[in-house]
C-alpha positions as CSV (number, residue, x, y, z in Angstrom):
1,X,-24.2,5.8,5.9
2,X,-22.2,2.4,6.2
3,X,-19.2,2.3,7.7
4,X,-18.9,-1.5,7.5
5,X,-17.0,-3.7,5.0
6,X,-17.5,-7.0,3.9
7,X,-14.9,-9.6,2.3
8,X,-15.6,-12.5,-0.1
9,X,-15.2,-13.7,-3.1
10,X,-12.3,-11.6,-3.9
11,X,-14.6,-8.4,-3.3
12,X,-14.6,-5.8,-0.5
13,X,-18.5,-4.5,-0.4
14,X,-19.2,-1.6,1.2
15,X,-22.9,0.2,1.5
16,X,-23.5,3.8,0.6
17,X,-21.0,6.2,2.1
18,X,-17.7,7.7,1.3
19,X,-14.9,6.2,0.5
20,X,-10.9,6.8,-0.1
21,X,-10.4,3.6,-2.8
22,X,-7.8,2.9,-5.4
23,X,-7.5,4.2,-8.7
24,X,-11.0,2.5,-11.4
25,X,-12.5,1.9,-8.1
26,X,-15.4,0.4,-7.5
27,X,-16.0,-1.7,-9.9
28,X,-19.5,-2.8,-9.6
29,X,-22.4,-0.8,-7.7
30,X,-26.1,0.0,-7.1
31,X,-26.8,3.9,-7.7
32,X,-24.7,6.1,-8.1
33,X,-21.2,6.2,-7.5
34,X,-19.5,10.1,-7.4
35,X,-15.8,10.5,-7.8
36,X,-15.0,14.0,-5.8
37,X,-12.5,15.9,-6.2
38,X,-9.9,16.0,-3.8
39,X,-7.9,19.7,-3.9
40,X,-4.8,20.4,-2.7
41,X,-1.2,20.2,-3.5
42,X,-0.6,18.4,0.2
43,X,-2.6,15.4,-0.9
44,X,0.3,13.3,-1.8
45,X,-1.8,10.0,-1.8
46,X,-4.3,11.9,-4.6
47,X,-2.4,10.1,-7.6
48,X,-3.1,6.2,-5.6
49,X,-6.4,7.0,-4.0
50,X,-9.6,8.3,-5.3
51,X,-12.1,10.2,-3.3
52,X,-15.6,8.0,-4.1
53,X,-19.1,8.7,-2.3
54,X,-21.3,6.0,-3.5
55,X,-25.3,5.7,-2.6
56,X,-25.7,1.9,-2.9
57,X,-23.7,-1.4,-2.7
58,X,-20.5,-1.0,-4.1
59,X,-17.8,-3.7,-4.6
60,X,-14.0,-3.3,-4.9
61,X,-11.6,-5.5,-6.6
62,X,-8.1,-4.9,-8.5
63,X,-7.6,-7.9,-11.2
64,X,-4.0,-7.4,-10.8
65,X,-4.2,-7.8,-7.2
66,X,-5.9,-10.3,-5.9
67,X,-5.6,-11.0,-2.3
68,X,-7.1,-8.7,0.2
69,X,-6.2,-7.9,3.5
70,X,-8.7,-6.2,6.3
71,X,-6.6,-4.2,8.9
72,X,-8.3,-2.6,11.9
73,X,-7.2,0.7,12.6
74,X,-8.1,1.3,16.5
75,X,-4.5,2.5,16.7
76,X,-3.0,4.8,14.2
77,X,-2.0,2.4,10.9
78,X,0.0,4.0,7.8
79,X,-0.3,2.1,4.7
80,X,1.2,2.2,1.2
81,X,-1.1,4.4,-0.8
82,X,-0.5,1.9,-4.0
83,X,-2.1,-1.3,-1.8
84,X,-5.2,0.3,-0.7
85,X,-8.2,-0.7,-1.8
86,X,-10.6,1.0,-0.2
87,X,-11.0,2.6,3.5
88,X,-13.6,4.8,5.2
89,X,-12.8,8.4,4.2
90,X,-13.2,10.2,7.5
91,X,-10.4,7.4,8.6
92,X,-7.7,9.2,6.6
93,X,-5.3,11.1,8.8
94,X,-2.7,12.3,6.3
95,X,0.2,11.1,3.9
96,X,3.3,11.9,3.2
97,X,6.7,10.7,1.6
98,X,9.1,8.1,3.4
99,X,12.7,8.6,2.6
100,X,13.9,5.2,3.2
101,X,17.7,6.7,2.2
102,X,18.4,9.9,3.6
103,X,18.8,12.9,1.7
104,X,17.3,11.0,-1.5
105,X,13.7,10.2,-3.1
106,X,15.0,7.0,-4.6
107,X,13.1,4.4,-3.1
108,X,10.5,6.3,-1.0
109,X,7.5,4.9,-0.2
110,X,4.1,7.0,-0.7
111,X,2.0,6.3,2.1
112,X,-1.6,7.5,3.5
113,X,-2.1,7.5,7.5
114,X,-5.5,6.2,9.2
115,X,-6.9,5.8,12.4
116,X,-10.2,4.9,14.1
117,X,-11.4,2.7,11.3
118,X,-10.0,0.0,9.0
119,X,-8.9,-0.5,5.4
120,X,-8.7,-2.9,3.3
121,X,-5.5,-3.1,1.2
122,X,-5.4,-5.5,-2.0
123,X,-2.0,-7.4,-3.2
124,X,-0.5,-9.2,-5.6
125,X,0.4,-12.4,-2.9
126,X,-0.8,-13.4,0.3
127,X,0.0,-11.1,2.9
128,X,1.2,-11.5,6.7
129,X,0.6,-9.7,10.1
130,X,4.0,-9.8,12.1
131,X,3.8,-8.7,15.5
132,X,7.4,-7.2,16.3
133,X,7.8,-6.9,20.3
134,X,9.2,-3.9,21.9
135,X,13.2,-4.4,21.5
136,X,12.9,-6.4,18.6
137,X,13.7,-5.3,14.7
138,X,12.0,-6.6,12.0
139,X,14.1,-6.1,8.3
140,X,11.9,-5.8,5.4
141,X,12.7,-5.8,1.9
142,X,10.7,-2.4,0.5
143,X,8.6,-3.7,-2.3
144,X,7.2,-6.4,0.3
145,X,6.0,-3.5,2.5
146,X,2.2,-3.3,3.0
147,X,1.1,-1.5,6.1
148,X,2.9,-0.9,9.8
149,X,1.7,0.7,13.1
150,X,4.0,2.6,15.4
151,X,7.2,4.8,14.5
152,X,8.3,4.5,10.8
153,X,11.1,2.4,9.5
154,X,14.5,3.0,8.7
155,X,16.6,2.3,5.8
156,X,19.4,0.0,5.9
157,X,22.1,-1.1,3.4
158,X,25.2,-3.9,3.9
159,X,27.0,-2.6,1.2
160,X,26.6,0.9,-1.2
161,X,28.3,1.0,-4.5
162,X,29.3,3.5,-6.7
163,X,26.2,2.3,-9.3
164,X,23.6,2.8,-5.7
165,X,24.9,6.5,-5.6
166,X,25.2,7.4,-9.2
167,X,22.1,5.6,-11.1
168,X,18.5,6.3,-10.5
169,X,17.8,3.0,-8.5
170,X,17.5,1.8,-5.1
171,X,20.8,-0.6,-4.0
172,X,19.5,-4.0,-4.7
173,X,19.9,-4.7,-0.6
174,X,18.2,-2.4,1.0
175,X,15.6,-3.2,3.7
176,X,13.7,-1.5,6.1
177,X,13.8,-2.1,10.2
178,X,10.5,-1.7,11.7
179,X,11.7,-1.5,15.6
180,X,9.4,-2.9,17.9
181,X,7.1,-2.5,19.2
182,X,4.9,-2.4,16.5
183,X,2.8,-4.4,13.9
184,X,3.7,-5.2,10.4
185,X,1.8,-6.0,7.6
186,X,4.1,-8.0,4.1
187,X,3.6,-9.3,1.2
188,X,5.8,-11.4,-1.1
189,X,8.9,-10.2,-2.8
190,X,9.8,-10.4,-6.3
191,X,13.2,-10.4,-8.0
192,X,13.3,-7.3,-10.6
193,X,16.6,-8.9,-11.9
194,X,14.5,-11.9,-12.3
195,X,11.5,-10.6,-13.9
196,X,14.3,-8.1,-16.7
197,X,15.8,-11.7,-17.7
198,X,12.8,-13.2,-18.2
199,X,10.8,-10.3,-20.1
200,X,14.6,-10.1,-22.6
201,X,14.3,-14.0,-23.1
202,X,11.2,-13.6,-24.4
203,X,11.9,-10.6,-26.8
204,X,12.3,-12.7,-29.9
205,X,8.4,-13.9,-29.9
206,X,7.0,-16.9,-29.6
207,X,7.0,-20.0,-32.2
């Protein structure tokens, strides 16, 4: 069995084996490729992650996220279950639910623990390894979170409304401190509010 990955072309390749990968993965291999069933009510990564054991090549891609990221896991790494792509399975350690607001779901990030390994996580933009030194605290907007090592972050908002507390949405300014020290793996952010005015200005259809 390979334990090994390779990256190029857009395409994490990994030899026969089994794997944890992301949902329609992979997309191309020799063989066969299995998807097992992974039992338990626990798993709270089984909606993101598949369980896959594959007996040839097999390559991994997301068209809808492009840009992968190989993180070694020689210490203990916890990743957002929706960016991985695909990691060795015997790596998983665990995953559970991060209230980013306490005493509330709203905003929570479903992540999937690993260690003694790697994964490889796929994104929609480029993504960067921040090294946050002991002391130090690193704020985060949520929906640029990828991966972290160390403790895991708290939630932080300047200012909560009445709208924060009453509708189903996460206040507009929270962010995440990852205290140091610790490693921290981001993506880019994107406005919602921008992306709602541009889907309504295009309601009327195109001429």
């Amino acid at each position: 069995m390979s334990e090994t990955v390779t990256i190029a072309n857009g395409f994490a390749e990994v030899g026969a084996g089994t794997w944890l990968t992301g949902r329609g993965q992979p997309a191309a291999f020799f063989g066969t490729a299995v998807r097992r069933r992974r039992t338990g009510w626990f798993l709270r990564d089984r909606a993101a992650l598949d369980l896959v054991e594959t007996t040839g090549a097999a390559w991994c891609a997301d068209a809808a996220r492009p840009f992968l990221t190989h993180i070694p896991c020689a210490a203990p790494v916890t990743a957002v279950s929706a960016r991985v792509l695909v990691a060795p399975a015997a790596a998983r350690r665990g995953a559970e639910l991060v209230k980013v607001i306490p005493m509330s779901a709203r905003g929570a990030l479903g992540v999937t623990r690993f260690e003694q390994a790697w994964l490889v996580t796929a994104t929609v933009s480029r993504t960067a390894r921040v090294a946050v030194a002991d002391g130090d605290t690193l704020s985060v907007r949520p929906e640029a979170v990828v991966a972290w090592t160390g403790n895991r972050p708290t939630g932080f908002v300047r200012r909560l409304g009445l709208g924060d507390v009453l509708l189903p949405r996460t206040p507009r300014d929270l962010l995440l401190h990852f205290h140091g020290p610790c490693i921290v793996w981001i993506e880019g952010a994107r406005d919602a509010r921008l992306t709602s005015r541009v889907s309504r200005s295009f309601r009327g259809g195109l001429c």
